[in-house]
C-alpha positions, 0 to 999 in steps of 0.5 A: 331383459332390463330395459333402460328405464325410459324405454321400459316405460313407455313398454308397459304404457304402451304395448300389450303383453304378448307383443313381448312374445314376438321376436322381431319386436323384442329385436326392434326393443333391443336395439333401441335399449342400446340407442338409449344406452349409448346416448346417455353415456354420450350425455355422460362424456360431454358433461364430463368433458364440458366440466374439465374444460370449465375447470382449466378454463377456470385455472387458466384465468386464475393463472392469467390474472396472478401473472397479470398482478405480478407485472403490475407489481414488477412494473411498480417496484422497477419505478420505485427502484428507478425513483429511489436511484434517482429521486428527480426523474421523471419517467411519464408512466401512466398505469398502462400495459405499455409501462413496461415498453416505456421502462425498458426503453428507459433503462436502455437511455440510462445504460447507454448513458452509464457506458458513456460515462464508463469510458469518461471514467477510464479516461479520468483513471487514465489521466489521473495515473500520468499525473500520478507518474508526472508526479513520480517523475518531478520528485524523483527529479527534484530530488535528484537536483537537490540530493545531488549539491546536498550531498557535497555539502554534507560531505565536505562540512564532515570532512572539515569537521574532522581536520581540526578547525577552529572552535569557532569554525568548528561551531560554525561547521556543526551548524551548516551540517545541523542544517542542511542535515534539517532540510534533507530530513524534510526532503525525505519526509515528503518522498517517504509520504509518496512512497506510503501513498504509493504502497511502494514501502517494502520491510528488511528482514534483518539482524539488530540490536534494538538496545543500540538502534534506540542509543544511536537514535539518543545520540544522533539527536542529543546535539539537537537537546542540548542547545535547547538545554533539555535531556533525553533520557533511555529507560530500557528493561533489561530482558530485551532481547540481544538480537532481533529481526526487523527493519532497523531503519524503518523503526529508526525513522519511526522513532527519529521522527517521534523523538525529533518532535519532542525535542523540537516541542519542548523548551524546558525539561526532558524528553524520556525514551523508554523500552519494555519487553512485554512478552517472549513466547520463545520465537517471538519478542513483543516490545513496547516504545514509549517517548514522552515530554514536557513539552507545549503538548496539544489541545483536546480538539487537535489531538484527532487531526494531529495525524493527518498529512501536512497538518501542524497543531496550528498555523502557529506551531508551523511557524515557530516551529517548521517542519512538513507536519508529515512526520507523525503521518509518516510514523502512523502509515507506517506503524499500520503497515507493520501491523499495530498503530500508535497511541497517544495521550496529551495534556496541553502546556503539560506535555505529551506521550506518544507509544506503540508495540512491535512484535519481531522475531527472535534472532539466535545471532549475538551481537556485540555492542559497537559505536556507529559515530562517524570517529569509528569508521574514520579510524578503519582502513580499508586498504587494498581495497580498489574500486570504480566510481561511475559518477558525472558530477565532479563535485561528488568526484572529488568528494568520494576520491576524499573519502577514499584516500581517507579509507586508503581506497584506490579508485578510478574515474568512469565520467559516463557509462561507456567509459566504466564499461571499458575500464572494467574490462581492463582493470580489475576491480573489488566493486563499482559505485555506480550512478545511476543517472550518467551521459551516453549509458546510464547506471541500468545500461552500463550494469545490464552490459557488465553482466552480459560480459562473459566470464564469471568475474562480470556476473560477479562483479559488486555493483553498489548503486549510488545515486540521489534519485528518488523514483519510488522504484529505484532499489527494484530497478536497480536489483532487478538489472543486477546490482548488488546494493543501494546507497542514497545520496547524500550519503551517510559515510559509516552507512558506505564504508559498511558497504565497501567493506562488506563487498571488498575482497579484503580484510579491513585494518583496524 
């Protein structure tokens, strides 16, 4: 039998051979061996066991001291971070294990703080979009006030203009209707500024001739030349195109504007409006615009602010000049939204070239060429033609029915609302010229009652909305109660005889 080595050793030192011989002694041995065994392999175990425990012991300390090290490292970063934030303020943090407790105690001050700043916040945006409709509301009414005698005296100055006065009073009258003409150009400069700001310009989609757009420019500023003695100039290519689709008074304003600069800054020599087609893929036309003068031009170190919003070359520009200095601003805001921007090349005392490029559409109308002065359309009857016009302000009363007997309109007087609403249950009418601003029911309640009006001629019914405010979303208001169109006042004559004459059941007499 093998014996643990052990206990075999203390057989052969100690007992005779032929005790081995005795059974109750090899029994006794027996159950020794196996005590001795069993100790080892308990000996063996508790080694084993005693060295797992050493080694997670030694796992779990290594463990204990990296999160250890990440806290300090996040606790240093977090007092970096707030440091960084906020360079001037003091945390009075010193290394211990309560830092943690201190930063988020911290940052719970400084998130209650944000939050409180927050709701300051709202209430500044708050108070900021009231002074923003405050505003809205204060030009719309001030144009209102100004529109409204504007467009007496615009109207009647064109009217005696066309009576044949004298030359001296005909003189007379050119200058009055040159200058208030002037002022409604800078009551609309500062109302087309607040409409870009607002982001309330919206783009026609419409058929043009952009060769007639740029001569009816020329014309409308050629008076404006030749007192200063000075020439414009059209150089236009011949590929452009016959018809295309745009915003035609957008680009008129844009090129009004640059073209009225010229001639206001030029004493001597030209102004040269020019239009080249740059390219035709079939759908679409790329031209390219160019106005330059000879004009005082602009100093190197004024040409990068020369855009900016009510700024002139110098105070001495806007002096002898005048203007808003919103014109150029204006045209920029506007050349952006339409997708491209403007450039420009000054020498000063040389004068100046201002140029963009447009891309539209290409339209398959052919339009023929036709005179847009004010003699065309006085020429045009309109005869059985009859219409309403809901208007308060006798002064504008007598100015439309003028226009009207000069068009051989009929027409009928609402002075408010209510009463248009009656008459055109009574009578019947081809459109109605609805103010927008009238005692007892305004333009949008009298619209809103004709079209609730059963029977097809109510929903029907041309309503042209004919007003002198100037909220910047008066045309969506006006759509949206169901008018068919919009007439600014001081109205352009030949822009509302289009419109009569469009919406009028009857063919015009030439």
């Amino acid at each position: 039998m093998d014996y643990h080595y052990l206990l075999a050793k203390q057989i052969k030192k100690m007992l005779p051979a032929q005790y081995l011989q005795d059974d109750a002694i090899l029994q006794f041995l027996s159950a020794v061996n196996n005590s001795f065994k069993n100790f080892e392999k308990s000996i063996k175990l508790a080694d084993h066991a005693f060295n797992i425990s050493e080694r997670e012991y030694l796992a779990a300390t290594d463990d204990l001291k990296q999160q250890n090290e990440i806290k300090k490292r996040s606790i240093q970063q977090l007092k970096e971070a707030i440091k960084a934030l906020n360079p001037d303020v003091e945390l009075n943090l010193s290394d211990s294990d309560d830092d943690l407790i201190h930063i988020i105690s911290f940052l719970q001050e400084r998130i209650t703080k944000a939050k409180e700043l927050e709701v300051e916040l709202i209430q500044s945006k708050e108070l900021a979009e009231k002074a923003a409709m405050a505003k809205a509301q204060f030009l719309s009414i001030m144009s209102h006030e100004i529109r409204t005698p504007m467009n007496a005296v615009i109207g009647f100055t064109h009217l005696l203009i066309h009576q044949d006065p004298k030359p001296e009073q005909k003189e007379f009258l050119g200058f009055l209707k040159f200058s208030a003409e002037n002022l409604l150009v800078l009551i609309n400069d500062i109302l087309d500024f607040s409409k870009i700001e607002a982001g309330k310009v919206e783009f026609e989609q419409v058929d043009f001739s952009v060769i007639e757009l740029i001569k009816n420019t020329r014309l409308s500023l050629l008076q404006k030349a030749n007192e200063k003695n000075i020439q414009i100039k059209l150089m236009m290519d011949h590929d452009l195109p016959n018809a295309i689709i745009g915003d035609p008074v957008r680009l008129g304003q844009i090129l009004t504007n640059l073209i009225s600069n010229a001639v206001k800054f030029t004493n001597k020599g030209k102004v040269t409006i020019t239009a080249t087609m740059a390219g035709n893929d079939g759908e679409n036309s790329t031209i390219d615009f160019e106005v330059a003068d000879t004009g005082i031009g602009i100093m190197p170190d004024k040409i990068d602010h020369i855009f900016d919003s009510f700024n002139q070359a110098s105070t001495d520009t806007t002096r002898k000049y005048g203007g808003t200095g919103l014109g150029l601003t204006i045209t920029k805001r506007l050349l952006q939204l339409l997708g491209t921007d403007i450039k420009l090349k000054s020498e000063f005392g040389v004068g100046s070239v201002f140029s963009f490029s447009l891309v539209f559409k290409n339209s398959k109308k052919h339009l023929s060429s036709t005179s847009d002065s004010d003699e065309f359309y006085a020429l045009k009857s309109l005869k059985g033609t009859r219409l309403l016009i809901a208007e308060d302000n006798q002064i504008n009363v007598i100015l439309a029915k003028h226009f009207m007997k000069q068009w051989d309109v009929e027409c009928d007087v609402a002075e408010n609302g209510e009463i248009a609403l009656m008459l055109v249950q009574t009578r019947d009418y081809d459109m109605v010229l609805m103010d927008l601003q009238m005692p007892e029911m305004d333009g949008y309640q009298t619209t809103t009652a004709i079209r609730n009006l059963e029977g097809e001629k109510y929903k029907n019914l041309p309503i042209i909305a004919l007003t002198a405010s100037a909220m910047l979303d008066i045309q969506d208001m006006a759509f949206t109660v169901g008018m068919n169109d919009y007439v600014s006042k001081p109205f352009n004559p030949n822009e509302l005889h289009r419109k009569i004459a469009l919406y009028s059941k009857h063919q015009t007499i030439i």
